[in-house]
RODO-2510 file (C-alpha; in nm, 4 decimals, decimal comma):
residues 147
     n   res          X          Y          Z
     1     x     1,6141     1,3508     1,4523
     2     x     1,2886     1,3110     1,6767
     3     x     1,0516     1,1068     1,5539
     4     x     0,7061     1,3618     1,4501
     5     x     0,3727     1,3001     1,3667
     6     x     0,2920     1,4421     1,0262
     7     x    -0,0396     1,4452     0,9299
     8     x    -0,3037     1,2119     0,8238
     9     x    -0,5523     1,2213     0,5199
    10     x    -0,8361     1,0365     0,4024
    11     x    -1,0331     1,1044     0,0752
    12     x    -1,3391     0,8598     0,0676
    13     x    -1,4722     0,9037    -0,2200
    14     x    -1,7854     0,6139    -0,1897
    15     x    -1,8451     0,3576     0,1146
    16     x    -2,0439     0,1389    -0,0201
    17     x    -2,1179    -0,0370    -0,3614
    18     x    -2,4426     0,1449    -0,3690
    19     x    -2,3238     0,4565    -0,4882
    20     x    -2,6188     0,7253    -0,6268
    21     x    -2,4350     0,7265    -0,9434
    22     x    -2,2725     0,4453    -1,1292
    23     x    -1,8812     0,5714    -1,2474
    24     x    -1,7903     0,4033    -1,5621
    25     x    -1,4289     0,2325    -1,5388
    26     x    -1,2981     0,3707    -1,8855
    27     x    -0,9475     0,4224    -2,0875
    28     x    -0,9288     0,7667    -1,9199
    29     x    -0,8026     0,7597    -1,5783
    30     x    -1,0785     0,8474    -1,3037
    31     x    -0,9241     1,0033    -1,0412
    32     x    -1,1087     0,8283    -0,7066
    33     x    -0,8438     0,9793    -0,4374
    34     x    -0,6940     1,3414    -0,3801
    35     x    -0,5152     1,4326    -0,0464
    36     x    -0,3295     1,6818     0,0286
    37     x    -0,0771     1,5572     0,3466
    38     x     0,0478     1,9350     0,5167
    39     x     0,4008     1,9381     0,5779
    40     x     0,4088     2,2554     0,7561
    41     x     0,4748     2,1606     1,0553
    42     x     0,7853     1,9426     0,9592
    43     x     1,0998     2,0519     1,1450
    44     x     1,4084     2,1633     0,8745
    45     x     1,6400     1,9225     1,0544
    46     x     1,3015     1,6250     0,9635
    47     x     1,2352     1,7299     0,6148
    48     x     1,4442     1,4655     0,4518
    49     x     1,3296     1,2015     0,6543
    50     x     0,9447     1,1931     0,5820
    51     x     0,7878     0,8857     0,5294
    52     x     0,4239     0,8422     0,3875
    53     x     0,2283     0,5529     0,3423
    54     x    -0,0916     0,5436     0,1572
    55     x    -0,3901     0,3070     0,1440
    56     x    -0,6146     0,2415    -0,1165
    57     x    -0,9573     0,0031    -0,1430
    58     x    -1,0925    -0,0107    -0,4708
    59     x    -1,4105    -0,2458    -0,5939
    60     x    -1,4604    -0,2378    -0,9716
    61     x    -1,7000    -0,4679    -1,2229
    62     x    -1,5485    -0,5677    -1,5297
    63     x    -1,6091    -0,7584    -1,8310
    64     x    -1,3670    -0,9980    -1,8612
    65     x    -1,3650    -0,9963    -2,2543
    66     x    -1,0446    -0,6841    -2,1263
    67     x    -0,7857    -0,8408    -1,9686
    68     x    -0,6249    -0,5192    -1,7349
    69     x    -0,7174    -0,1760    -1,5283
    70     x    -0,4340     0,0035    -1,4163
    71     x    -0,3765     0,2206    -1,1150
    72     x    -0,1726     0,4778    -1,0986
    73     x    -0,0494     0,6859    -0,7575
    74     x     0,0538     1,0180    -0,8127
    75     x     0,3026     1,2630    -0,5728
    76     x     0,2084     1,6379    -0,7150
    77     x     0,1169     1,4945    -1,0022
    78     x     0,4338     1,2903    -1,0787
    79     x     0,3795     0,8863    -1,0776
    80     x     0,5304     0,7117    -0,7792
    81     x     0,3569     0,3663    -0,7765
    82     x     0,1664     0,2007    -1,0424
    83     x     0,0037    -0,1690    -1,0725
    84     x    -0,1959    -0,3153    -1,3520
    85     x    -0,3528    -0,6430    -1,2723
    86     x    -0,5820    -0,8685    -1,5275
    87     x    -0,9670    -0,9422    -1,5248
    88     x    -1,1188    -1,2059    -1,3485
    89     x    -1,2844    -1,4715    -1,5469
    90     x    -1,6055    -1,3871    -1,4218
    91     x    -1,7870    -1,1023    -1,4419
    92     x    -1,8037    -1,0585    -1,0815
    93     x    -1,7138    -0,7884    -0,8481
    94     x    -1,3469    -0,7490    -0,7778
    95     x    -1,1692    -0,5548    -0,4587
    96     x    -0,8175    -0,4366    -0,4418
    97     x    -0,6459    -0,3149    -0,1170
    98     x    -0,3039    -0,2415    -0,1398
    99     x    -0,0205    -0,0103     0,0652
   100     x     0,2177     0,2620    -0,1217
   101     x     0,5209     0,4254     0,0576
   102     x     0,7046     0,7200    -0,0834
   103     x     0,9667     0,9432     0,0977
   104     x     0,9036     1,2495    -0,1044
   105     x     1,2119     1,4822    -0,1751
   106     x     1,3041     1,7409     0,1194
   107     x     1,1714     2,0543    -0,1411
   108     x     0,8394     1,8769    -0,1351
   109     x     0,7969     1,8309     0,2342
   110     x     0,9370     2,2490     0,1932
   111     x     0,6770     2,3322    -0,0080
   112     x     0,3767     2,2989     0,2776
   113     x     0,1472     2,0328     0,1451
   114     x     0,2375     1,7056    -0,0797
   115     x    -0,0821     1,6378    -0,3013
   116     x    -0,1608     1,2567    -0,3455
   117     x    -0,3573     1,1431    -0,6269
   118     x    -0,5126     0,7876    -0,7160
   119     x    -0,6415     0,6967    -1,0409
   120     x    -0,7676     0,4039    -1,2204
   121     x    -0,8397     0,3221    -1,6144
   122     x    -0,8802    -0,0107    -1,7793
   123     x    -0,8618    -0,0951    -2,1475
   124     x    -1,1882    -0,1752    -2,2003
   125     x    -1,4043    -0,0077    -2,4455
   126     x    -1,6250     0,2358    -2,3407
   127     x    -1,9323     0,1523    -2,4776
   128     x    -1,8828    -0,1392    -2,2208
   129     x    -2,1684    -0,1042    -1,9757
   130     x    -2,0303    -0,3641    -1,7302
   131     x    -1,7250    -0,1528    -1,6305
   132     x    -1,7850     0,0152    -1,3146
   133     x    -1,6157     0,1501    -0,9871
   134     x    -1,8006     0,1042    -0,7167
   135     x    -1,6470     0,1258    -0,3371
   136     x    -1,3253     0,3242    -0,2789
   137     x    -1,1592     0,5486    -0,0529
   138     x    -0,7417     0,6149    -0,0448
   139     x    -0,5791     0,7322     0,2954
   140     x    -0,2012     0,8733     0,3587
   141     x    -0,0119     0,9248     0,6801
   142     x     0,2961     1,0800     0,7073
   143     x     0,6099     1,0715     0,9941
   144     x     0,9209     1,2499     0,9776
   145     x     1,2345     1,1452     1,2037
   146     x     1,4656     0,8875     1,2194
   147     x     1,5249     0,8032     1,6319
***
């Protein structure tokens, strides 16, 4: 099948640490990415052979008295990649960057639109103060086609 250009996304939710208002990092997960990548344009013969890949940056303070935040990546609201990495010692700012693929099912890529999610929640308390999100953004771009 011909290789096709899909679509691309980006959902950037802050740029900068400086954000106007500070997001607490809590046990409910804060969703800080929602695309929606358009399949429309897919060809039948492609639409089991999409591929997506999605990018996310995330900066977050955290105590380190909690030991793990979790983030979660989310195909129509289904999870299809999660990571949950400790606390640094510190107190100090930390930023994650990290790729996902997924090659959603052919009724998905039917459907017209594949909406990506990306979430993050910790198990810190949430009377914590020094749990924040600060910079992040998530991207997705999606081919279809094999040759």
């Amino acid at each position: 099948m011909t290789i096709q250009f899909v679509d691309l996304r980006l959902s950037n939710q802050a740029a900068s640490d400086n954000t106007p208002v500070v997001i607490p990092l809590a046990a409910t997960p804060l969703v800080f990415g929602d695309i929606g990548i358009q399949t429309v344009g897919v060809t039948p013969d492609n639409q089991g052979n999409v591929r997506v890949l999605l990018s996310v940056f995330l900066k977050v303070e955290n105590n380190p008295l909690f030991n793990t935040n979790t983030i979660n990546v989310r195909r129509n609201g289904t999870i299809i990649f999660t990571t949950t990495f400790g606390v640094a010692i510190s107190r100090e700012n930390e930023a994650f960057g990290f790729s996902a693929v997924d090659v959603p099912p052919a009724l998905a890529v039917a459907a017209g639109q594949i909406q990506y999610t990306a979430e993050i929640f910790t198990n810190a308390l949430a009377t914590d103060q020094f749990n924040n999100v600060q910079a992040r953004n998530f991207s997705g771009v999606a081919a279809a086609g094999n040759s």
